[in-house]
N, C-alpha and C positions, 0 to 999 in steps of 0.2 A: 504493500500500500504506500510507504514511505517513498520507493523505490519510483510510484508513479506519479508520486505528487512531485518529484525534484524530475522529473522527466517532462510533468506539463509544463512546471518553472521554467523549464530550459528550454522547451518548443516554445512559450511565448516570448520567453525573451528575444530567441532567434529571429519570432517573427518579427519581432521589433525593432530588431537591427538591422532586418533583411528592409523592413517599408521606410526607417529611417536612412536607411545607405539609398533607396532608391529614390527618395524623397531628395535628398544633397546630390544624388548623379542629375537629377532633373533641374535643378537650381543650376547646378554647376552648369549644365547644356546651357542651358535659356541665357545663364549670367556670359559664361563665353559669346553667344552669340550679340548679344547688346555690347561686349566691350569690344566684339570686333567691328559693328554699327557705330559705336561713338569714337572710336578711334581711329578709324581711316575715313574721316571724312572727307573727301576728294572733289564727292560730284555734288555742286550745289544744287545750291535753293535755285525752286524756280523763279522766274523774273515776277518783280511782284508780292515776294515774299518779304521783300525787307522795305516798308514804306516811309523811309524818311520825310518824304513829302520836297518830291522837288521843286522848285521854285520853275514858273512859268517860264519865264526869261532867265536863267542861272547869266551871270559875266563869264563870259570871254576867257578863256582856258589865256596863260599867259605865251609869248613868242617860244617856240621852239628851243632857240638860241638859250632861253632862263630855263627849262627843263632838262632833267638830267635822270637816267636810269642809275639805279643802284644795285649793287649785289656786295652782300655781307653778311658774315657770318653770325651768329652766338654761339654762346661761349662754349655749347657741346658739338661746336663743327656743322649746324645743322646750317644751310646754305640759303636767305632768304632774299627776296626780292625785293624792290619799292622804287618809287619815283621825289623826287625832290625837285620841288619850282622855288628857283632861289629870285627875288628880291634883286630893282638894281643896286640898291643900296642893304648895310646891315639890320638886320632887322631878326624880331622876336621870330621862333620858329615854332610851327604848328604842329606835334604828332598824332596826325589821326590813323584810329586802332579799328578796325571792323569789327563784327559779329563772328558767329561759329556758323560755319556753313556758306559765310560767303565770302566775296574778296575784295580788293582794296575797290575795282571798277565800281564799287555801287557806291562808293564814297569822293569818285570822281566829283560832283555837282558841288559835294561839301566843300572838298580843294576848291574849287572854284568860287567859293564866295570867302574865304579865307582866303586867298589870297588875294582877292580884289579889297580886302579890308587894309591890305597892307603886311600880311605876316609872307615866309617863307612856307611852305608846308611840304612836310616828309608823310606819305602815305604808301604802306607795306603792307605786304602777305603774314599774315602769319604761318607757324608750320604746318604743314598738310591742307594749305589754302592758296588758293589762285596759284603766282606763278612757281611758291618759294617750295624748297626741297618737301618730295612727299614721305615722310615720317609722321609716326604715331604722335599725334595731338590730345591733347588734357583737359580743354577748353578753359585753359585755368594756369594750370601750376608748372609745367614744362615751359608754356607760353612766356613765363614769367620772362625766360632768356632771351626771349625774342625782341620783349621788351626795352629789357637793359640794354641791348645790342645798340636798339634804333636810335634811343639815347645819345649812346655813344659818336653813333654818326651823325647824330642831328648837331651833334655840338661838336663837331669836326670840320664841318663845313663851312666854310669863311664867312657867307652871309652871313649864319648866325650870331644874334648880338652874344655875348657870353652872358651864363646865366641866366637865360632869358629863353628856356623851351618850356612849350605848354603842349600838356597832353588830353587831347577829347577823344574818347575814348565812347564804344557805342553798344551795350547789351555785355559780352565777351569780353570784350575790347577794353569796355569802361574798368568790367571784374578785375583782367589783369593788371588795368593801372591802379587800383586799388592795392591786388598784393603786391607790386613791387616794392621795393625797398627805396625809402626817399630817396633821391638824387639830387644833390648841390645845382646842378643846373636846369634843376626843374620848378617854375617858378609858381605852376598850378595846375590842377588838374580838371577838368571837366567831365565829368562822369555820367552818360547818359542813360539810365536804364540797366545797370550793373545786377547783378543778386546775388548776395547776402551771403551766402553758403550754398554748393551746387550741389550737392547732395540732394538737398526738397524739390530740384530742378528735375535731375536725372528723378527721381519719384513720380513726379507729372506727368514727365514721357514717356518713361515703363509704365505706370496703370494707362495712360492715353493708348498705347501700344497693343496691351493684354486686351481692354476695352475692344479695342476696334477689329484686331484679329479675331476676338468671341464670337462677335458682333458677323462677322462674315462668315463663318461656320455654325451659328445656332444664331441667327436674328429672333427666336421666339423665345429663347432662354436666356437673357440678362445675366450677367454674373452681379452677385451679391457685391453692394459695394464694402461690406469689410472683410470680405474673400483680397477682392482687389487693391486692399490697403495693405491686408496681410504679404500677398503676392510682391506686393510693389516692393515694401521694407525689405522684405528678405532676397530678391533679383538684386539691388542695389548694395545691400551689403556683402552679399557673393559674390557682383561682381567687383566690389574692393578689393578684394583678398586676390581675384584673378586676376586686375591688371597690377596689383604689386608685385606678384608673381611672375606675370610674363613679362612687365616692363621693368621693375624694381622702382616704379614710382606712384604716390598719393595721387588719385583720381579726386579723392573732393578737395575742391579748392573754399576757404574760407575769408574771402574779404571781410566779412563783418568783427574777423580776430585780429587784421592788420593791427590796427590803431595799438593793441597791445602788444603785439611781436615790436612795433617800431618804437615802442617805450621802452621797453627793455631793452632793446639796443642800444637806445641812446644812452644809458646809464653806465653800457658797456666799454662805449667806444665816447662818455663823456662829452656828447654832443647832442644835441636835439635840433633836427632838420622840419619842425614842420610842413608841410606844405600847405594852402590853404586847396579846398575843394568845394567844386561846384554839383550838386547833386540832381540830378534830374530825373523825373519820374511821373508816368501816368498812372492815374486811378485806377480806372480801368486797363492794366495790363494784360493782354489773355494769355501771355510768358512766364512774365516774371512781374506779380501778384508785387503790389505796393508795400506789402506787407514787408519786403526784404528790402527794398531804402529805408522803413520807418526803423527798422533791428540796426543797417550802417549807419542811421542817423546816432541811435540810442547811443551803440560802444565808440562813435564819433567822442560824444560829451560824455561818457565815461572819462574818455582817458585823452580831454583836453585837445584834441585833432580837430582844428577850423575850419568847419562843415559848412553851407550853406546849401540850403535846398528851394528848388522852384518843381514844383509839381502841378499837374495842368490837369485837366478834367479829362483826359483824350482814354480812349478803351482801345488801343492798338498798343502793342511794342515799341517802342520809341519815337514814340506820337506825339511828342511836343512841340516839335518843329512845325510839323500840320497843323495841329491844332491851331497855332499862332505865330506864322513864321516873325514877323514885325518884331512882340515879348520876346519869343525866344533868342533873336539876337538881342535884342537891349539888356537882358538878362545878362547875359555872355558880356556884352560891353560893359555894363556897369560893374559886374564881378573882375573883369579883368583890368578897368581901368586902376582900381582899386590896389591891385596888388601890381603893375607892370605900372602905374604912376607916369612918371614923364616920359619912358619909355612906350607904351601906347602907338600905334601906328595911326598915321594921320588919318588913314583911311577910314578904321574906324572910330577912331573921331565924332566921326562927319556921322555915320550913322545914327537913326533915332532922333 
């Protein structure tokens, strides 16, 4: 009797090792296949997908002769691309950062009114986007190099006034100007639509995912939405562990912990660089939920980081611009007259 009660103990254990090992090989499937989805990002968004709201009439792309192609490295060798419209004269320099999934091209129109303001502007690929080497992207934390990189050449380049590069940064773009580490010659940031920590991102897109795959194999049977929460939490943290594994790097990126990583360093290295920062956000996000500029606003004034924020009523992904293109540069002017002072380009000046 003894003999068959340690024998049912030990069938259900088995069995429960067998439906939990098959429960993780199935995680493990799904999480593989999402970390090969978010990390080879290559083929963009369709046209259309990213509506910064182009201005009717944008100015005049500048002479040929003031544009220059770029190719440069960071700092792990990865090979990126970008163009630079240099100013006839010295002047503050513009780094604009794309989204994930598209490339510098749809930020063409941006350059274009930045530079009719009077700045220089350096606009680049990030890794695994438009032209620059196609390696495994982060949307986040590997970018970070990409970043420094651009830095570097932005303030290499003669036009630039020294001391004087400002980074706008757009969804992705914003994020990673958020975690970089301050830079001496960066004089401010603009952050358009950033979020907070990508982990509740990557969540969105896995239950959006699971959702809509159900959804084309049983249209009559709904999955339970705390099936789908369940599902989501556990895909995203499995797929942590697998691209630490295959890449040996952190897939979630945490802007909203910046402000305290770069307080503890300044204690470190006995210097404090703040930067001042422009925050920009719509209400209605259907991306990235407002909810994650009000968390980078919060640990902003925790820990003393000079935040400013302009948030617009618009329900698209970086919809501020549309919303009100007029505000949204006056916004941008008055923030930046403020901190570039007599430096200021004439051009924007004049605008507003």
């Amino acid at each position: 009797m003894a003999g068959q009660h340690r024998w049912a103990i030990g069938l259900a254990t088995s069995t429960a090792s067998i439906l939990g090992l098959t429960v993780a090989s199935g995680l493990a499937l799904v999480a593989h296949f999402f970390v090969n989805e978010f990390s080879r990002p290559h083929i963009p968004l369709p046209e259309g997908a990213f509506e910064w709201g182009i201005p009717p009439c944008p100015p005049e792309e500048p002479p040929l002769q003031a544009q220059r192609s770029l190719l440069f490295n960071a700092s792990d060798g990865t090979l990126l691309c970008g163009d630079f419209w240099a100013q006839p004269v010295q002047a503050p320099t513009v780094i604009l950062c794309h989204g994930y999934r598209i490339s510098r091209s749809y930020l063409r129109p941006v350059a274009q009114l930045e530079y009719a303001r009077g700045y220089n502007v350096l606009f680049f690929d990030f890794r695994g986007h438009g032209d620059s080497e196609s390696v495994m992207t982060t949307a986040g934390n590997a970018e970070v190099r990409d970043m420094e990189a651009a830095i570097y050449v932005a303030g290499h380049q003669p036009e630039t006034m020294p001391g004087k590069i400002i980074i706008h940064g757009f969804s992705m773009g914003a994020a990673v100007a958020l975690l970089t580490t301050p830079h001496p010659d960066v004089v401010a940031i603009i952050a358009d639509s950033p979020y907070a920590r990508s982990d509740d991102i990557l969540r969105r897109l896995v239950a959006f995912r699971l959702v809509d795959e159900w959804m084309l194999r049983y249209p009559l049977r709904p999955l339970p939405q705390s099936l789908v929460t369940i599902l989501s939490w556990s895909i995203v943290a499995m797929s942590r562990i697998v691209f630490r594994l295959r890449f040996g790097f952190t897939v979630v990126a945490r802007p909203d912990s910046s402000f305290k990583r770069w307080k503890q360093r300044s204690k470190k290295i006995l210097q404090y660089h703040p930067i001042p920062i422009l925050l920009i956000h719509s209400s209605g996000d259907n991306l990235i939920p407002i909810e994650h500029a009000h968390q980078i606003k919060a640990e902003a004034a925790a820990y003393g980081a000079p935040l400013e924020t302009y948030f617009v009523d618009a329900n698209i992904h970086c919809g501020a611009y549309g919303w009100n293109p007029l505000q949204y540069d006056l916004v941008i002017q008055t923030f930046l007259a403020k901190h570039l002072k007599d430096f200021l380009p004439e051009g924007h000046r004049l605008v507003g």
